[in-house]
Structure formats: structure tokens, C-alpha cells
TORKOL-4160 file (C-alpha; in steps of 0.2 Angstrom, whole numbers, padded with zeros to 4 digits, m for minus):
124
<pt num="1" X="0187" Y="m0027" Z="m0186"/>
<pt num="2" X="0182" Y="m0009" Z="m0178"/>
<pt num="3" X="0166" Y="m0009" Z="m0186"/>
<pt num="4" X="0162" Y="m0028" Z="m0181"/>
<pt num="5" X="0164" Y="m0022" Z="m0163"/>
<pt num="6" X="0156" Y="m0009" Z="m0164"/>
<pt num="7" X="0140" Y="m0017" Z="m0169"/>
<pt num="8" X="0142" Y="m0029" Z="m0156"/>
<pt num="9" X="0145" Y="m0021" Z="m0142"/>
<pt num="10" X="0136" Y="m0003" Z="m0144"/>
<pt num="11" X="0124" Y="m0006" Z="m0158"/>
<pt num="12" X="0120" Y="m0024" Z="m0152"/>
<pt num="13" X="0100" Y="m0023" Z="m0152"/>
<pt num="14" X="0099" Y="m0006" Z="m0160"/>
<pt num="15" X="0087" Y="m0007" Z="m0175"/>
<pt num="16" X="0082" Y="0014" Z="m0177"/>
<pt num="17" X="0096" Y="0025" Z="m0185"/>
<pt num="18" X="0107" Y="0021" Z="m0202"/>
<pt num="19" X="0120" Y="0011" Z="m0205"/>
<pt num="20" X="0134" Y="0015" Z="m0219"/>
<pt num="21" X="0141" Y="0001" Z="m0233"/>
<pt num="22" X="0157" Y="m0001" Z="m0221"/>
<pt num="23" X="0149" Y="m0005" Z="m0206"/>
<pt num="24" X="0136" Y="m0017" Z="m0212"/>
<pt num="25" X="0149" Y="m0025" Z="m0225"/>
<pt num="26" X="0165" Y="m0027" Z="m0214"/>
<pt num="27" X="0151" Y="m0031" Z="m0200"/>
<pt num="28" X="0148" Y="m0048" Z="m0209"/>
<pt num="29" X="0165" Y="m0049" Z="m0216"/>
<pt num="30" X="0170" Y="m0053" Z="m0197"/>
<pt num="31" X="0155" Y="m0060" Z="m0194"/>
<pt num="32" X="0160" Y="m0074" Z="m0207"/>
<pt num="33" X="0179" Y="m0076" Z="m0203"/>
<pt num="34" X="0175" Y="m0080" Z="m0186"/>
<pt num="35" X="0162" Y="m0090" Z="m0190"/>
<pt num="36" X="0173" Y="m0102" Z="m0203"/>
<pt num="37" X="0185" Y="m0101" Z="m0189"/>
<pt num="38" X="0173" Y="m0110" Z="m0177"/>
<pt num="39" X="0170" Y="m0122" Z="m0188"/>
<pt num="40" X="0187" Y="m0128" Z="m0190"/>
<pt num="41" X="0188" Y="m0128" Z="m0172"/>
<pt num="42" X="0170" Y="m0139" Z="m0170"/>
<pt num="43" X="0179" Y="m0150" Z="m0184"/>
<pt num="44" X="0194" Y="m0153" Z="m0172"/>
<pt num="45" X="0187" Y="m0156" Z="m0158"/>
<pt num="46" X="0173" Y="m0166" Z="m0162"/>
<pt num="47" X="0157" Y="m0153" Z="m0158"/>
<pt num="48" X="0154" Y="m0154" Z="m0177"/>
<pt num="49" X="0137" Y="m0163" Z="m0183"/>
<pt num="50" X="0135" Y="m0169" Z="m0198"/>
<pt num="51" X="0115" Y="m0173" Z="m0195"/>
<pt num="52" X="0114" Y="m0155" Z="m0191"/>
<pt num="53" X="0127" Y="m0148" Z="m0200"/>
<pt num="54" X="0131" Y="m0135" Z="m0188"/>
<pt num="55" X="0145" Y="m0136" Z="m0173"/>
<pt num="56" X="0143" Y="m0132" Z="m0155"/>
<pt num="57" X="0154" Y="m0117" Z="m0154"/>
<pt num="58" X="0148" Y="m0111" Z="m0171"/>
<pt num="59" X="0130" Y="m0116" Z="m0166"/>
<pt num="60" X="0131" Y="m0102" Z="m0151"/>
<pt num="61" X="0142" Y="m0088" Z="m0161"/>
<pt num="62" X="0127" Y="m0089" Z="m0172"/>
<pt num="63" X="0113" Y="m0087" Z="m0158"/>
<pt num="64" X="0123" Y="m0074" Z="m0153"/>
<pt num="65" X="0124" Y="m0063" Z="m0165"/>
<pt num="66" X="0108" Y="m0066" Z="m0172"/>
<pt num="67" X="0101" Y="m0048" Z="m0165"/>
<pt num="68" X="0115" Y="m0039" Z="m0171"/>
<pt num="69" X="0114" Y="m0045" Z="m0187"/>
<pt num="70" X="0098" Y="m0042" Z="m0190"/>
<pt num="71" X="0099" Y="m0023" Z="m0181"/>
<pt num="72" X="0112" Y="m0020" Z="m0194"/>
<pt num="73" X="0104" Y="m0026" Z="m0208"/>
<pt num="74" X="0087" Y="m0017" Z="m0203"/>
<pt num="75" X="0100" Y="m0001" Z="m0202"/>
<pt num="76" X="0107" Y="m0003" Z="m0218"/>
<pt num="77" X="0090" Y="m0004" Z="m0227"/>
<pt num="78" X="0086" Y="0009" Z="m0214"/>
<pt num="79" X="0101" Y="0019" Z="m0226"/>
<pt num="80" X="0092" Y="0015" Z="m0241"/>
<pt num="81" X="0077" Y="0024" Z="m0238"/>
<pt num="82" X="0069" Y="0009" Z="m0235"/>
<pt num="83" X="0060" Y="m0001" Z="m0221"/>
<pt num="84" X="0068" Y="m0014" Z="m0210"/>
<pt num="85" X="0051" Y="m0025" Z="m0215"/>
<pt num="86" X="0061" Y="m0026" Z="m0234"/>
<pt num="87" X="0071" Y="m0039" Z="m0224"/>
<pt num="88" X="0056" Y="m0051" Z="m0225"/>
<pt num="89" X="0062" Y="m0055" Z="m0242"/>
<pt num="90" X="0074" Y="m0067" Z="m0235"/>
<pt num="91" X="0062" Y="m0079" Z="m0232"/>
<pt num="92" X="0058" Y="m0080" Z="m0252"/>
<pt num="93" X="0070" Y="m0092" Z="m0261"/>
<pt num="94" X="0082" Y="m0086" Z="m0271"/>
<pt num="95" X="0073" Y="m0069" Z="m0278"/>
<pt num="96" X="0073" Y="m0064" Z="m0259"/>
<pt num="97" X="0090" Y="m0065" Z="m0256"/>
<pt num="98" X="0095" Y="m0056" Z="m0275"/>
<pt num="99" X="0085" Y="m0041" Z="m0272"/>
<pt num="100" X="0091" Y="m0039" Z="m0254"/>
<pt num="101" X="0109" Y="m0040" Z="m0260"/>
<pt num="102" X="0109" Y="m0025" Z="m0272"/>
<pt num="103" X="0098" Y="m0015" Z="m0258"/>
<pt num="104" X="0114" Y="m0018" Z="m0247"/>
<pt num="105" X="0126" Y="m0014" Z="m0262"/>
<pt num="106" X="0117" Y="0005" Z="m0266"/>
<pt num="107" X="0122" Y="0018" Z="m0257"/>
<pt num="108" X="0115" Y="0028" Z="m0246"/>
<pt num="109" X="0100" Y="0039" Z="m0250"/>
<pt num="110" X="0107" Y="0057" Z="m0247"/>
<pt num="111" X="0103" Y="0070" Z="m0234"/>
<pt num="112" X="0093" Y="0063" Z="m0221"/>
<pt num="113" X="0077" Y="0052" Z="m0221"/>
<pt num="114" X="0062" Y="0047" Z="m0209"/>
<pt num="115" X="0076" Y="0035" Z="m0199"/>
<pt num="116" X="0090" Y="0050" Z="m0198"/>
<pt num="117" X="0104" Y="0059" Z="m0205"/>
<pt num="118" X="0117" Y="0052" Z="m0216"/>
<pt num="119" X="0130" Y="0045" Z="m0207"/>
<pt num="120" X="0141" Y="0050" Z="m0220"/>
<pt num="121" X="0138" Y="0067" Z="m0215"/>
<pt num="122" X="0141" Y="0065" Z="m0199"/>
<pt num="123" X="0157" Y="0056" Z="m0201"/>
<pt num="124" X="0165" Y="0069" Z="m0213"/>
């Protein structure tokens, strides 16, 4: 939950630097928990459209960490060696989202880079 915070409330519209695996990983762990949670919630209480297949509170949980997500996701590719432009891939079907996937599964390219130093040297 720390590094869910974390993005949220220090690194909320930060896109320069690197972000490690954990923080990105347990990042959208939480990001999906709370997200499931709302739903149930939008469900109970009736916010929940089936036309739109999205709730109210879910609908704003997502608008709101929009930025966040995507600083930290520009981050991690930042960690990679790579630019946050890679995340454009998204938008191509199915191919997009596989190659995106095992750029956020490798890790991180050693020493520093154009973005910063490792944070895993600056964490040891």
C-alpha cells in the first residue's frame, strides 16, 4: 500500500525520473483492488451502468488516477532505458499491450541512463 501512496500523493504528475518493478507493480496492484472495491460498492448502490459499463464512484477513481498512472508507467519505461512515447503502444490492439507487458516485467537497465540514476542504487 506504501508505494500506492506514494505515487499518489508525491509522485502524482511526476513523469522525469525512474520508477523500480515494486513501485510500478504494487502501484496497479492497489490501483486494481480499490478499483474492484468500487465496483462492488456502484453495484450495491445502484451508481453501476450497465450501458456504460462503468460506476460513478469507479468512474471518478479512474479520472482520478489517470495522471498517476500514466506518470508511473512513463517512469518505469523511463527504468528500462526507454522513452515514456513507448507507451503509445497501448493504443495498438493486442500486440500493444504484449509488448508493453514484458517492457514493465524487465528490469531495470543498470547504472544510470539519460532519465536518472537507478533507484535501486539509491535505495540500497
Amino acid at each position: 500500500m506504501d508505494w500506492f501512496l506514494v505515487v499518489v500523493k508525491e509522485r502524482y504528475a511526476q513523469f522525469s525520473g525512474r520508477a523500480r518493478r515494486s513501485e510500478y507493480w504494487y502501484y496497479y496492484l492497489f490501483y486494481v483492488l480499490i478499483l474492484v472495491g468500487l465496483a462492488v460498492v456502484d453495484g450495491i448502490t445502484g451508481t453501476f451502468s450497465a450501458a456504460t459499463g462503468v460506476g460513478l464512484l469507479s468512474g471518478v477513481f479512474g479520472l482520478a488516477m489517470l495522471i498517476p498512472s500514466l506518470a508511473v508507467s512513463v517512469r518505469r519505461l523511463h527504468d528500462t532505458g526507454r522513452s515514456g512515447w513507448w507507451l503509445l503502444l497501448a493504443l495498438l490492439p493486442l500486440i500493444g499491450a504484449i509488448v508493453l507487458l514484458v517492457f514493465m516485467l524487465q528490469d531495470s537497465a543498470p547504472g544510470g541512463n539519460q532519465y536518472g540514476s537507478n533507484p535501486k542504487d539509491v535505495a540500497a
